[in-house]
C-alpha positions in Angstrom: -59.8 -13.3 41.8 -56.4 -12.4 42.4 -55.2 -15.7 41.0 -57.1 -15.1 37.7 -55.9 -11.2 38.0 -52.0 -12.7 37.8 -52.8 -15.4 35.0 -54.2 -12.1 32.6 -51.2 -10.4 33.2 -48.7 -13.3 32.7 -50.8 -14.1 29.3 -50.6 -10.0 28.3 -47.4 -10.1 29.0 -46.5 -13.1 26.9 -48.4 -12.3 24.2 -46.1 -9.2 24.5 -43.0 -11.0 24.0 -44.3 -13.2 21.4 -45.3 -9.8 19.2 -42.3 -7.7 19.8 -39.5 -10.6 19.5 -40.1 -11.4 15.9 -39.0 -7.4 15.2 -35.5 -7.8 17.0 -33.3 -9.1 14.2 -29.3 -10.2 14.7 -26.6 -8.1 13.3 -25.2 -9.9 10.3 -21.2 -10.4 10.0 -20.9 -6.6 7.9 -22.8 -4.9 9.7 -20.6 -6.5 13.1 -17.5 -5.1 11.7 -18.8 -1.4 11.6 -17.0 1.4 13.8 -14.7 -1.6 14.9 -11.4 -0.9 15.8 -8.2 -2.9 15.0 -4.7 -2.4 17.1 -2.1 -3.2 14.3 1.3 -4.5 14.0 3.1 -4.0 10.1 6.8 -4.2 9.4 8.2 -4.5 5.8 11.7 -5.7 4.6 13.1 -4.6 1.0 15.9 -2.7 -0.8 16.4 1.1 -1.4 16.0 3.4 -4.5 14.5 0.5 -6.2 13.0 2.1 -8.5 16.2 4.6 -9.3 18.3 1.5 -10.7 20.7 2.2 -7.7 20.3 -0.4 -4.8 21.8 1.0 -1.5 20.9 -0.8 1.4 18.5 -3.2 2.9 15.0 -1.9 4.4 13.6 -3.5 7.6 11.3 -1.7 9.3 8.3 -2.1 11.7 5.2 0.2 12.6 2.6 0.2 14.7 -1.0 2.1 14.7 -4.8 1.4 14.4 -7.3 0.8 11.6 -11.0 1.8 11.7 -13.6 -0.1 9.8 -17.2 1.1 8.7 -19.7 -0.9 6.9 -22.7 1.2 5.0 -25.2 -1.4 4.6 -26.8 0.6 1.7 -24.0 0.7 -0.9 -22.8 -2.4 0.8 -19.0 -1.0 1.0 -16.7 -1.5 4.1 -14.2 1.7 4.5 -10.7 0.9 6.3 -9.0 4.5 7.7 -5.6 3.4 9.0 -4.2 5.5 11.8 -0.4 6.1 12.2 1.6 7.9 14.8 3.4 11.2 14.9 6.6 11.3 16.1 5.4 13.4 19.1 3.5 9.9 20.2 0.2 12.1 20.6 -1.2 12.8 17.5 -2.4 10.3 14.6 -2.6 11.2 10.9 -4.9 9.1 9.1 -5.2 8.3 5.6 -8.5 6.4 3.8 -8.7 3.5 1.9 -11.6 3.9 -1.2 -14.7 2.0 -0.2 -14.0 -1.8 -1.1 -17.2 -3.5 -2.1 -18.3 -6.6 -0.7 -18.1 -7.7 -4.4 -14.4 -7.3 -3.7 -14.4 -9.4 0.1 -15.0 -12.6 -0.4 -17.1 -14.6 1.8 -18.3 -11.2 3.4 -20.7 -12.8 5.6 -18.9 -15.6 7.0 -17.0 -15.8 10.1 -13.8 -16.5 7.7 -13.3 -13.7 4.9 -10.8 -13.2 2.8 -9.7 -9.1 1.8 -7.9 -9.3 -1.4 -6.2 -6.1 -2.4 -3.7 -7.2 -4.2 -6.3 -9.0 -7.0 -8.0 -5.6 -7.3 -5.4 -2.9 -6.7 -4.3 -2.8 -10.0 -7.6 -1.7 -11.3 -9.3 0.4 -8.4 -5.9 0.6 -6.4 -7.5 -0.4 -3.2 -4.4 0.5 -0.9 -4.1 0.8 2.6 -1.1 3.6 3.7 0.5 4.3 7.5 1.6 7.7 6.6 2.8 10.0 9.7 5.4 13.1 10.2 8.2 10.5 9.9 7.4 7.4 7.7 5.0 6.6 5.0 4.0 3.0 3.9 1.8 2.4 1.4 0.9 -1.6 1.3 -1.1 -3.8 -1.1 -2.1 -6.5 1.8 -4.3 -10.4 1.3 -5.8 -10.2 4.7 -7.7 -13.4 6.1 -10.3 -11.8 8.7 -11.8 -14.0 11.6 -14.4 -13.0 13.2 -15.9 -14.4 16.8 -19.2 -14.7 18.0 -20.1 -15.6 21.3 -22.8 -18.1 22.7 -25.7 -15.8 21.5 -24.1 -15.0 18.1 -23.0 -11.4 19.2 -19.8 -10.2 18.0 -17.1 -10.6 20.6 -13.9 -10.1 18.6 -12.3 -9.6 15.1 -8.7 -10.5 13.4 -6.6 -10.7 10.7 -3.1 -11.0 9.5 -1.9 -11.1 5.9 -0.8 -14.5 3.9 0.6 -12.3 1.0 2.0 -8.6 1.0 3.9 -6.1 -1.3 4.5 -3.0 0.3 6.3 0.3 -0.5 8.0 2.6 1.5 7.6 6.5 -0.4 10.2 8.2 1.6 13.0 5.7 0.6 11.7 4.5 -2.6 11.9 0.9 -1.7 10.1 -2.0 -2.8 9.5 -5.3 -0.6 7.6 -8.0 1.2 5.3 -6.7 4.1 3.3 -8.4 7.0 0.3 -7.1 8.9 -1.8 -8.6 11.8 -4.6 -6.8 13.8 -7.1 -7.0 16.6 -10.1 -5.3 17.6 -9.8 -3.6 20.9 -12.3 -1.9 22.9 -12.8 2.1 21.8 -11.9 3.3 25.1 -8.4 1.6 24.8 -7.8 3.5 21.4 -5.6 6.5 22.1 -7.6 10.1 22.0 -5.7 11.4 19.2 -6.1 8.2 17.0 -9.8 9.0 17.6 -10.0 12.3 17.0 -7.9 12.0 13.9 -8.9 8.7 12.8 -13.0 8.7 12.8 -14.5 10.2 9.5 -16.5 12.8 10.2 
């Protein structure tokens, strides 16, 4: 009796399993790269007053900061807010890039995607700015995203750094070549003021 007690209750509970499996579905590479967060690295070299027909000095600069990411599966748009320093090395101030369809990432559901502003910025001006109290980049960046999975296809990590980049630098009115390279770190790494500044509402 007891035997044929535990064989009903292993079937019941396999039968269980076999039901409620099927429902659990895998996150799919977008929807891995939602409320992600990227430590960042920039720096830009270029020339001052470009624009003013009065070149007076060299720019080389370098920042550091965070970006955000959120996908929303429904107009199938990622967001990227990046988040930039104040001088007081507390606060952020954070600045939004327009939605970017996944018309406009190509290869949006691989592992391997490729973020092309600067095909699209001329149209839609698709930017990305690191704008604190002190400094204000505004940079047109082809990023090459990797993204890792581990043994059970769950996202473990995310990357990218840039094979092309103009950037600008509004304060000095300088035009140049930029570089940017990010990772995703854990939330609770993230300064509190990149957070509370940084996360839309």
């Amino acid at each position: 009796m007891k035997t044929t007690r535990i064989s009903s209750m292993l079937l019941a509970m396999a039968v269980f399993v076999f039901m409620v499996t099927p429902c659990v579905s895998a996150q799919t590479i977008p929807e891995m790269l939602n409320s992600q967060w990227f430590q960042v690295n920039g720096s830009m070299k270029g020339y001052y007053d470009y624009w003013s027909d009065n070149i007076t000095g060299k720019l080389n600069e370098k920042w550091k900061g965070y970006i955000y990411t959120t996908f929303d599966s429904a107009s199938s748009t990622f967001t990227m807010t990046a988040c930039a320093p104040n001088s007081d090395g507390t606060t952020y101030r954070a600045t939004t890039a327009e939605p970017i369809s996944t018309d406009f990432v190509y290869g949006f559901a691989n592992q391997t995607q490729i973020w092309d502003f600067l095909v699209i910025s001329n149209n839609i001006h698709r930017t990305l700015q690191f704008a604190s109290d002190t400094r204000e980049f505004t940079i047109f960046p082809f990023l090459v995203l990797k993204v890792k999975l581990d043994r059970t296809n769950a996202f473990k990590s995310a990357s990218f750094t840039t094979e092309g980049c103009l950037g600008y630098d509004n304060q000095h009115l300088a035009v140049g070549s930029c570089t940017l390279k990010g990772k995703t770190v854990p939330m609770e790494k993230v300064p509190a003021g990149a957070r509370f500044a940084c996360i839309p509402p």
